[in-house]
N, C-alpha and C positions, 0 to 999 in steps of 0.2 A: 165130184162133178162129172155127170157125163157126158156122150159127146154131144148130146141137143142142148145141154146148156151149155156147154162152150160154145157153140154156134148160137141158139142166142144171146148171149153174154158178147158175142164178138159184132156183131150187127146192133145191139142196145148201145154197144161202147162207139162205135160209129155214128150213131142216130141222137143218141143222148146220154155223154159222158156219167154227167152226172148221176142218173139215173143209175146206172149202173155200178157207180164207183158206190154208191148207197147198199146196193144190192149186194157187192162184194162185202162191206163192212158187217152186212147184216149178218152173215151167215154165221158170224160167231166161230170159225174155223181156229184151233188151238195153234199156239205160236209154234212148232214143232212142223204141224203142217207146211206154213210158212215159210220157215227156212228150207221144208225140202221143195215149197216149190220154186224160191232161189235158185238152190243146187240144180233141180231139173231144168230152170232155165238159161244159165249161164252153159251147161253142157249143152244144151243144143245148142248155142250160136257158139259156144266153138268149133263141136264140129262141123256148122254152117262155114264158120272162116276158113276152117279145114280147107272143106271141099272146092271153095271158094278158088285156094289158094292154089289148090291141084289145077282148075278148070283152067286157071287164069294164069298161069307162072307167068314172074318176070325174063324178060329175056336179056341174053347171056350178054353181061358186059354193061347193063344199068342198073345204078344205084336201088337198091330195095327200100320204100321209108318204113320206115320205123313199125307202125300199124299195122303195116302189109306183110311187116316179119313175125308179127306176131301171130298171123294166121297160121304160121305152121308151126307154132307151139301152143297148143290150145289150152296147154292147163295154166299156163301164162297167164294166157288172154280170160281163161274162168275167174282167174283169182284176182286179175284187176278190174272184172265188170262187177263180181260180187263186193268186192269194196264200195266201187262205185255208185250201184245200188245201193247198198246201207249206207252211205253216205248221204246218197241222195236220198233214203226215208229218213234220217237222222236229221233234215234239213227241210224236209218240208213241214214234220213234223212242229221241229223245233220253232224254225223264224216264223210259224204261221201261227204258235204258240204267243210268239212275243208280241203280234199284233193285235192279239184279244183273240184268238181262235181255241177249240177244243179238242184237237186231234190229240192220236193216241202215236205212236211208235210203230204198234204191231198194225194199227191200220193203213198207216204211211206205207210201211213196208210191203204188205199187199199188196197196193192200188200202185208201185216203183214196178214189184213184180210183175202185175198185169201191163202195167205201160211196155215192158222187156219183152213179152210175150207179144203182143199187137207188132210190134215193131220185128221182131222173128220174122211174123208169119209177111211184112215186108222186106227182108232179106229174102225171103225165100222165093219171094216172087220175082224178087230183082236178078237173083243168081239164074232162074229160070229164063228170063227177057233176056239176060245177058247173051246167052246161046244163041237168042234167035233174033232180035231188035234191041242190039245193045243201045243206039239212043234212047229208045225209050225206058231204059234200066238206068239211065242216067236222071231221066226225071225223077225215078223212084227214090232216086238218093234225095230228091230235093223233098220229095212227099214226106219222106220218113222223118226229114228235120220238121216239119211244118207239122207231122203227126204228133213227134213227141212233145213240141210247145207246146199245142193245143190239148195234148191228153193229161199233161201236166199242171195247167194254169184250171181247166176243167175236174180235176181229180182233189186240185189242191181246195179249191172253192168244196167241194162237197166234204171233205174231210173236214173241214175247221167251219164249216157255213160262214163263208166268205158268200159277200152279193156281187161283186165289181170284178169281173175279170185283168182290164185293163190294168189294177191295182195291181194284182196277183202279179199277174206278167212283167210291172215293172218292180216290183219287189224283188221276183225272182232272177230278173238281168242284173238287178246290183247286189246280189246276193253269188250270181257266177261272179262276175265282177272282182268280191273281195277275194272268194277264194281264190279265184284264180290270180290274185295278190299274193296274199299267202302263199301258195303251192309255191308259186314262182320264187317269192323270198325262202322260203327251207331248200327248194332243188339250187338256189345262187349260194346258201351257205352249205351245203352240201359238197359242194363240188360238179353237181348234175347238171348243171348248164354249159353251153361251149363259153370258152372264154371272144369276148370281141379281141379283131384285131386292131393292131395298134398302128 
């Protein structure tokens, strides 16, 4: 890919998701590629968290959360978004399978990838406002969630030709839902939750 199609690939993905998540699928790119464009993207938003984490230090004497510590350990932070991502292609894949859909694995994984990327090049925007109009880097955060529904519920429809967005979307919310049922019951038997107080 060069740099004028990623430029228009990034304005098509804006204009019209679908359109584009097609175009992605078409290329027929080997699954190899794939995984390294994973790998290349998970490296950059850590070293985005990185920089982040330099620009932005907490200060001396308040609680750090959790997220905010993991920007300054970035290979951390690669290895729990690259989970996260195959998870998330292993699931759109999957549950859009058991609704009567035809997606493939390797194309889910793409169109996660690309979603990872669009959303970068929002981090990157947001660390830059930050500097100068941190309110409005505050909205970005709100953009970025409303980006990633939309390029998801939009990505997921073209991979399986889904017609109903609305469908998607509420699939998709009780699909966080369960897992995040799950997660939560392995991290309680685990040990990885605080215990309540008594």
């Amino acid at each position: 890919m060069t740099l004028d199609d990623f430029k228009t690939l990034t304005r098509q993905t804006l204009r019209d998701p679908e359109a584009a998540a097609r175009w992605l699928m078409a290329q027929g790119w080997p699954m190899q590629a794939r995984w390294m464009a994973l790998v290349a993207a998970v490296a950059v938003s850590g070293v985005l968290a990185y920089v982040s984490s330099l620009a932005f230090p907490i200060p001396e004497g308040e609680e750090v959360p959790a997220m905010m510590g993991l920007g300054r350990q970035p290979l951390a932070l690669a290895g729990m978004q690259s989970a996260a991502i195959v998870l998330g292609a292993g699931l759109m894949a999957g549950v859009g399978r058991m609704f009567g859909g035809h997606g493939r694995f390797e194309d889910a994984l793409l169109l996660t990838v690309w979603i990872e990327v669009m959303l970068l090049m929002v981090q990157l925007a947001q660390i830059v406002l930050s500097l100068a109009l941190p309110a409005l880097a505050g909205l970005l955060g709100i953009l970025a969630v409303a980006l990633f529904l939309w390029l998801t519920v939009q990505f997921t429809k073209a991979l399986h030709g889904f017609t109903s967005g609305p469908k998607v979307l509420l699939v998709m919310f009780a699909t966080l839902l369960a897992m995040g049922f799950v997660l939560s019951f392995f991290a309680a038997s685990l040990g990885l939750l605080p215990e309540m107080p008594q």
